[in-house]
N, C-alpha and C positions, 0 to 999 in steps of 0.2 A: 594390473588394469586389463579389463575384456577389452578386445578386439575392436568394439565396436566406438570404444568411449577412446581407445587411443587414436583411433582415424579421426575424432571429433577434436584432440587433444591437435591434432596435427594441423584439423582446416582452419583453425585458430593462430595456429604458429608464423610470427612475422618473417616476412622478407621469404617467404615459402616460394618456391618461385613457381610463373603461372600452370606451364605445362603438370604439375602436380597437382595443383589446384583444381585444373581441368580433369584429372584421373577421380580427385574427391569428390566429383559430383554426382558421379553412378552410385555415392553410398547416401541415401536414404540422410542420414545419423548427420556425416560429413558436412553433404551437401546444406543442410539447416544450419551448421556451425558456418559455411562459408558465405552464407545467404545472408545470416543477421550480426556475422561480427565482423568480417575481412572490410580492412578500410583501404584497400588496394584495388576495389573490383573492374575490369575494363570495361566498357561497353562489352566487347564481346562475351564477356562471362557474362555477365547481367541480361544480357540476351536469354544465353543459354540456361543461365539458372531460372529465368520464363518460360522458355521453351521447355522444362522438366517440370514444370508445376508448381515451383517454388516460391509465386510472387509473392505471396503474403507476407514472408518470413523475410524475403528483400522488403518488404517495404517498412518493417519496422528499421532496417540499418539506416543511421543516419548519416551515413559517409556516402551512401549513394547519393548522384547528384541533384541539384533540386530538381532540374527540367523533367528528371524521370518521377522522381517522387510526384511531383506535381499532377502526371500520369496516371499515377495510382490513386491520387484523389476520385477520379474519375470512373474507379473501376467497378462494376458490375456488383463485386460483394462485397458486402458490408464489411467481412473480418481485415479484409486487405485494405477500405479505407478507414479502419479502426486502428490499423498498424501506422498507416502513414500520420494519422492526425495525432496520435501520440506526442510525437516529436517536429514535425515539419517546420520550416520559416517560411514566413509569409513573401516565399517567391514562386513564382510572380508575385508582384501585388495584388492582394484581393480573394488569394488563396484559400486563408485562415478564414476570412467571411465567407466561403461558399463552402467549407466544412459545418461551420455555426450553424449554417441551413440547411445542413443533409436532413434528407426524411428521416433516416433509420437514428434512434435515441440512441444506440452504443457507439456510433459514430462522434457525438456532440459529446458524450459522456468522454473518451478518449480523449478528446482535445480541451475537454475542460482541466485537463491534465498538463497539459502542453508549456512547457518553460516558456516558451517564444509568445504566449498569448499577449494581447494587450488588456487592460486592464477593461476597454468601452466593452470586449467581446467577452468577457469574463462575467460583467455585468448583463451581457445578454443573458448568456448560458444561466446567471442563477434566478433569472424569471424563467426557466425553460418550463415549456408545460409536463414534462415528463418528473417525474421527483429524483430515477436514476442519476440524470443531468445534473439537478442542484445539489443532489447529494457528492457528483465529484466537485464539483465549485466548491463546495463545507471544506471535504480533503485540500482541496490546492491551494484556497484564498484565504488562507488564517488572518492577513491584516487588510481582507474586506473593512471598504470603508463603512460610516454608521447604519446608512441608508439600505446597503443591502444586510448588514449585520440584524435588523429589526426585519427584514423583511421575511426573512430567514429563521431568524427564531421563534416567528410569530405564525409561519406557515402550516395550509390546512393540512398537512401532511404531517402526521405524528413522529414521521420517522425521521423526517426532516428537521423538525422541531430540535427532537433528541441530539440526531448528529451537530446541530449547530449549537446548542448550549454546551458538547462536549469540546467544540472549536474555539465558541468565542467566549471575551468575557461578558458576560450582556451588561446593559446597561440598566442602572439602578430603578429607573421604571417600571422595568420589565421584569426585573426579579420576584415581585408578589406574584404574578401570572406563571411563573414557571416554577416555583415552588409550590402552586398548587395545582397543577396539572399531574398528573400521574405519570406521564411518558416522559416528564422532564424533572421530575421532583426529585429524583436521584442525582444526578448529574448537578441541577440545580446547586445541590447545599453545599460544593466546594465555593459558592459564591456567597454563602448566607452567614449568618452565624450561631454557630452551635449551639441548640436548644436542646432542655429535658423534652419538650414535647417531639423533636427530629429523633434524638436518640431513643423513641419509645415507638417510633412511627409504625406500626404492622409489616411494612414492607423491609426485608431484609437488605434490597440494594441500597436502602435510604438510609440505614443505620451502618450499615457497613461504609457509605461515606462517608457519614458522621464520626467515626470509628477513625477514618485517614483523614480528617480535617486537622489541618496545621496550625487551628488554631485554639482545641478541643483543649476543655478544662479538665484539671485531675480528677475532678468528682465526676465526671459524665464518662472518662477513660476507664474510670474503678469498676461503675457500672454494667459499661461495653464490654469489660473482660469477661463476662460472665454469661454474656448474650447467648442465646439457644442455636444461634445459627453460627457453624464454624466458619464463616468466612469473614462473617465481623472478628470472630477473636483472633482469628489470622492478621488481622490489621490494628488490631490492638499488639501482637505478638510485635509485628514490623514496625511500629512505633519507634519513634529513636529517645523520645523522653520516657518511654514505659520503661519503670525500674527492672534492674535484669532476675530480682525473685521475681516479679511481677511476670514478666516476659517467659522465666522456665513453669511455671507455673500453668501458662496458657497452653503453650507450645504441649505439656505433657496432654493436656485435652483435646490435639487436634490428629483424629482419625480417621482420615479420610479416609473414602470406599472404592476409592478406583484409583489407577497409576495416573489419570488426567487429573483428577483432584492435586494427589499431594506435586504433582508439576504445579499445577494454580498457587497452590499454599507455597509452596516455597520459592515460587517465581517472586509472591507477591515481597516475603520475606528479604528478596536478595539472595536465599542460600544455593537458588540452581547455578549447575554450572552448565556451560556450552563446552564439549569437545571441541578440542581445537581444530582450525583449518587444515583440511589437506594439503602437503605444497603441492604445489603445481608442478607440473612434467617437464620435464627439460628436453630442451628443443632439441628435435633430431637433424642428424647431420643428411646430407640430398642420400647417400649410399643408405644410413638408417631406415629412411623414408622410403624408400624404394623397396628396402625390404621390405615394410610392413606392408606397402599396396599392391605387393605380388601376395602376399600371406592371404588377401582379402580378394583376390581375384581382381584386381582393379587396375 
């Protein structure tokens, strides 16, 4: 491990004791490990790691106290009350409503994030005039009640549109309208049912859903094996009812032209694998520690 990832390994390590901790903050690296993870930080560090320029990166930890958090609501740039609005609780009272109001849209987008929200302020954020904003509400509020669930799907924002028919399930009104919409006609047909005329559709992302619909007949699957576009037959390949000559079959036709391709193909399949975790470092003894912060000039 480099030098610099072991000092970070170290501002990490519990029951560290302060006066070390205090030596970690001359490093750059360290000091950002002790700033966003030490759930031990005194007043006095928390000062100091201000005093080194480090607020922002305090203000995403949520072990810092609320009275200071609540400080950083307040602060001048936008990234540091993006960090705090992430995560904060509504203390004082009143907090989380005067983040909903920030001028700056990444601010509101941040705490549309926020576990601690309520549900009134969640519904503000997804009338937000910005589409950033309602697009994190899409992300955080998957059991949006109906009201905003329709308001949401049906929004002038295309993008919006999209991201929430990939959230929710819409309701059966709405479904003609978003299966004929282009920005949503994809996404749509996991809610439809499986037509010759979907599975012929011009558009390749509309038949490649067609292609993963769980509820796709053998004669329209027989079809889609065959499709011009490898990515539907990669989802015909991934099929768990596609017969397994049917499946080697496909699989020998899919050639993809770049190492991101056949990652997509065989993500989609199940066949990639993730390398396994690195373990983590074992914590060093104060004599260990000491050695390395002389090694680093610290």
């Amino acid at each position: 491990m480099e030098l610099d990832a072991e000092l970070s390994a170290l501002a990490a390590q519990d029951d560290l004791p302060a006066d070390l901790v205090r030596r970690l903050l001359q490093h750059p690296g360290a000091r950002h490990a002790v700033a966003l993870l030490r759930r031990d930080l005194t007043d006095e560090l928390i000062a100091e790691i201000i005093e080194l320029g480090s607020v922002r990166t305090l203000a995403g930890n949520s072990s810092v106290p609320s009275r200071i958090r609540a400080r950083f609501a307040e602060h001048p740039e936008p990234a540091v009350r993006c960090a705090v609005a992430a995560s904060v609780r509504d203390e004082p009272l009143g907090l989380l409503a005067r983040l909903a109001a920030d001028p700056d849209p990444s601010v509101r987008s941040f705490l549309a994030m926020n576990e601690h929200l309520p549900t009134e302020l969640l519904a503000l954020l997804a009338a937000d005039s910005e589409a950033s904003v309602r697009s994190s509400v899409i992300q955080r509020w998957r059991d949006a009640p109906d009201d905003v669930r329709r308001m949401l799907l049906t929004d002038a924002d295309p993008g919006i549109r999209s991201g929430s028919v990939r959230a929710f399930v819409p309701p059966a009104d709405l479904l003609p309208g978003l299966l004929a919409d282009p920005v949503t006609r994809a996404a749509a047909v996991a809610h439809a049912v499986p037509t010759p005329e979907l599975a012929a559709d011009p558009d390749s992302d509309v038949r490649e859903a067609v292609a993963a619909h769980p509820d796709l007949p053998p004669g329209l699957r027989d079809v889609l094996a065959g499709d011009q576009d490898i990515f539907v037959r990669n989802a015909i390949a991934a099929r768990a009812d596609t017969p397994q000559a049917m499946r080697e079959q496909v699989v020998a036709t899919l050639e993809p032209d770049s190492p991101l391709a056949e990652w997509m193909l065989s993500f989609s399949r199940g066949t990639h694998t993730c390398p396994p975790a690195a373990p983590a470092p074992p914590n060093l003894s104060r004599q260990q520690a000491e050695s390395l912060l002389a090694q680093a000039g610290l």
